[in-house]
N, C-alpha and C positions, 0 to 999 in steps of 0.2 A: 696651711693649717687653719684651723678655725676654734673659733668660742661661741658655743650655744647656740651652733649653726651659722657662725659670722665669719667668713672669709678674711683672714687677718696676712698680712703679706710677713708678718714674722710676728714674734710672740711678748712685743716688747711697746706698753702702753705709758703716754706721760698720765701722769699720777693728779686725782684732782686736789687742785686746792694751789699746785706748783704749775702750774702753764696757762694758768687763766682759762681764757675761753677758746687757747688755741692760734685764734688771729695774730696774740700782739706779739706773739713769736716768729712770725714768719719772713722778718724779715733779718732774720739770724739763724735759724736753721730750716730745714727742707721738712715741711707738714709729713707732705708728701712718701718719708723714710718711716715713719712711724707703722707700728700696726694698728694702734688705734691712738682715738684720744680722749681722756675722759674730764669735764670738763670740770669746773668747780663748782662748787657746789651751787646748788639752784633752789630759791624759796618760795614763796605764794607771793611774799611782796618785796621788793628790795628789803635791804639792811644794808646798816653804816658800820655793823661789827664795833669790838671793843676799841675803849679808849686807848693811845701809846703811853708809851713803846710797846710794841708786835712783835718783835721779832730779836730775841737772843743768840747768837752765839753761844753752842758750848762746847766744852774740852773736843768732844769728838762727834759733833752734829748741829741740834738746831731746834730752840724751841719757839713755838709761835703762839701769839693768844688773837691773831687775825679777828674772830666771831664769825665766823663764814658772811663775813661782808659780800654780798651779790647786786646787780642789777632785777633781781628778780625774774620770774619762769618769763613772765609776760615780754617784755624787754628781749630776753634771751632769742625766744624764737623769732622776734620782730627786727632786730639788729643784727645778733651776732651767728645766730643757725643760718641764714642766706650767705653769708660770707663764707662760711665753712665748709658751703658747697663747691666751692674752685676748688679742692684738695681732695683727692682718693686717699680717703682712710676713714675708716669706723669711727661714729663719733657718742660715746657712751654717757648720758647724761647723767649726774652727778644730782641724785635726788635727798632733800633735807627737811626735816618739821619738829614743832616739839607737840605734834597732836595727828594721830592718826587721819585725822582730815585735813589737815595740812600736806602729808605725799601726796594723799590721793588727788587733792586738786590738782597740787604740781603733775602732775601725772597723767591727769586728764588733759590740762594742756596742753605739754607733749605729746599725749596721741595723737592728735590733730595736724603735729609740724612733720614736715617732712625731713629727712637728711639725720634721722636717727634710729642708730642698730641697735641699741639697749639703753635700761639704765641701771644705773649702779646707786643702789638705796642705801642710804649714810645709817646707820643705826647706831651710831654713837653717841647721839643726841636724847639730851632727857625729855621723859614722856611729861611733859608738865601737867598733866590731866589729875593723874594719880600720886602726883606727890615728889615726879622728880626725877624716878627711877632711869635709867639710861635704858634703850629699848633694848640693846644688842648683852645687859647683864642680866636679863632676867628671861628665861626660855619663854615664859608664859606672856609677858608683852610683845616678845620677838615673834611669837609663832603670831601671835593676834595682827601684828605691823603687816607680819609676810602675807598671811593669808589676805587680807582688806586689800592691798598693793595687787597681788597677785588676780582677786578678783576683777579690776578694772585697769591690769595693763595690757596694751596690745603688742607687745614685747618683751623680750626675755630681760628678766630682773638677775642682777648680779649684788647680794647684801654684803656689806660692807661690816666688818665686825669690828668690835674693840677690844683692844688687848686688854683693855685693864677689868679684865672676870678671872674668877677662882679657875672655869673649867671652858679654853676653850673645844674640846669633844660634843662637849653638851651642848652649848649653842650655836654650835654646825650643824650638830643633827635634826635642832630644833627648827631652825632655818632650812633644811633641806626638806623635812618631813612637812611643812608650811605651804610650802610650795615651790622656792627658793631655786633657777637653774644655777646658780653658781654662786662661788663667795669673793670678797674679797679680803684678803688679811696681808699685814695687820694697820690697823690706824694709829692716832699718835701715842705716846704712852703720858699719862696726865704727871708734870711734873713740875717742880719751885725751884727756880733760881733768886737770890736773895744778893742783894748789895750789902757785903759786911761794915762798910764805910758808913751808909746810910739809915742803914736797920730797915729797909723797904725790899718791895720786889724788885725783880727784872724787869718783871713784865707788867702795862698795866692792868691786863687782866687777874693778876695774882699768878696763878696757876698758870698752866701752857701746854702745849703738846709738844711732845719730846719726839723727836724723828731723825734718819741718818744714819751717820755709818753705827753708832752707838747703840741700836734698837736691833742691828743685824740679828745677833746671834740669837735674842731670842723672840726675834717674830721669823727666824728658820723653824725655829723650834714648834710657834704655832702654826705655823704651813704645814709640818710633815703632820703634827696631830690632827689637822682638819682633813688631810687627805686622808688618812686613813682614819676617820672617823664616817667619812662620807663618800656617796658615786658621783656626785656632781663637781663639775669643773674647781679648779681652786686658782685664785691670781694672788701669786704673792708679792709683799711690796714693805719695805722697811730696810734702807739703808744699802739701798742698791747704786753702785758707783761705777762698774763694771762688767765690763762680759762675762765675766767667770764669776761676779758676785751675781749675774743672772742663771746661770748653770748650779752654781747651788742650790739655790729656789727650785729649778724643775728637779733633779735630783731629789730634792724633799716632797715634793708632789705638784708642783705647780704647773700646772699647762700656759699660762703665762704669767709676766709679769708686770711690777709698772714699776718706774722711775719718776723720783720725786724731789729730795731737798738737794740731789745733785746738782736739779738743775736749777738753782740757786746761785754756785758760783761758775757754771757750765748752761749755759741755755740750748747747748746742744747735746748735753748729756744723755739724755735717753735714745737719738739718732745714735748717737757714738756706743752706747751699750749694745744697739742692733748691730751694730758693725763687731765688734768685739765679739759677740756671741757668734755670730755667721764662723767667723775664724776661730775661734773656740770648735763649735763644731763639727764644722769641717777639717781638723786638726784630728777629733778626735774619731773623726770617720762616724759620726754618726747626726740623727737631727733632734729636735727640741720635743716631736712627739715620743719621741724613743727614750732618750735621756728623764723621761717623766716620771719620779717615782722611784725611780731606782739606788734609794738609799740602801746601802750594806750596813747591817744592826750586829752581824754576825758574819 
């Protein structure tokens, strides 16, 4: 199968932000099993991300206030992209700013390195320029993000959306009509856990991204609306734990998927969803291009 011309050995990506950079996984499960990997997120300059605690526990998933702590693009291709060249598999670069010229540097960078099939543009993040705004709520910074990224990349861009918008139809369309070869959905959903003992946060960021099994049912929900809002590929990802929770996804429109805060307490989780869906599939007599899409509404 493939994505946006990318030769993928199955349809089953780790998720950024949950596998690092790929490497420090490797010696717990097989790179190698993956169809791709996409890495975490990558900035102009390093970042130390938010103060602790990061990371909550909740009833049915997992919130983080991480900051997209990075070693920065520079770092990234000087260290960690030569080492990801022992491994056959896609390596999708996990791109983030809070300024329009912030991707594009990142961006520039990577066209230069070798041993990368795409990147995946974070649009989650607020446009500090204008006031704030998050690029992937608002069509008209989104199409402006896509189109500037689009003009100076030498590879297929995959946007990454956020679920917490009114409409997401609108800024799939927004994104595809930009220039955008594929999407990705959904990101984490912005949520408060609170210490009732305390009267404080969870988290020390205050806020945090909600992700896991929790977020499933309705980031299926914006998978199936973005496929059929749009011709361009879709990756869906929120609270995938299994093979059969990755046969849902393509059922709603997904041509692939990723695995993320499973692999949290499973560091071979997303290998083991590839295995799971093979025999899924194969079970059901058919394969993961076919199964694409084919939700029954009626």
């Amino acid at each position: 199968m493939n994505l946006c011309g990318i030769a993928l050995k199955n349809p089953v990506l780790a998720a950024s932000g949950t596998y690092g950079y790929g490497i420090e996984f490797e010696s717990v499960a097989d790179l190698n099993a993956l169809g791709g990997l996409v890495t975490k997120g990558l900035s102009r300059e390093p970042m130390d991300g938010n103060r602790p605690p990061r990371i909550w526990e909740t009833e049915a998933g997992m919130m983080n206030s991480i900051g997209l702590q990075n070693i920065g693009v520079r770092a990234f291709v000087a260290d960690k992209l030569p080492q990801l060249a022992r491994f056959d598999l896609p390596v999708f670069a996990n791109v983030f700013g809070y300024a329009v010229e912030d991707y594009l540097e990142v961006v520039r960078v990577l066209n230069d390195a070798v041993g990368i099939a795409a990147y995946e543009i974070n649009a989650s993040c607020p446009n500090t320029k204008p006031g704030g705004m998050v690029f992937s709520a608002d069509p008209s910074e989104l199409s402006a993000l896509v189109s500037a990224v689009k003009a100076v990349t030498k590879r297929p861009i995959l946007i990454k959306l956020s679920p917490n918008v009114t409409s997401i139809p609108l800024i799939a369309r927004a994104a595809e009509e930009s220039g955008a070869d594929a999407l990705s959905l959904v990101n984490t959903f912005v949520a408060l856990a609170i210490d009732a003992r305390t009267r404080r946060p969870r988290l020390g960021g205050v806020t945090g991204g909600l992700s896991g099994p929790a977020i499933k049912p309705v980031a299926l929900r914006m998978v199936w609306e973005a496929f059929r809002a749009v011709g361009i590929p879709v990756v869906g990802l929120g609270g995938i734990a299994s093979g059969e929770d990755a046969a849902e996804f393509l059922i709603a429109g997904a041509t692939a998927i990723q695995v993320g805060t499973a692999s949290f307490w499973d560091p071979g989780a997303p290998q083991r969803v590839a295995r799971e869906l093979a025999q899924w599939l194969a079970a059901e007599g058919t394969t993961a291009e076919k199964l694409t899409g084919t939700l029954k509404t009626s």
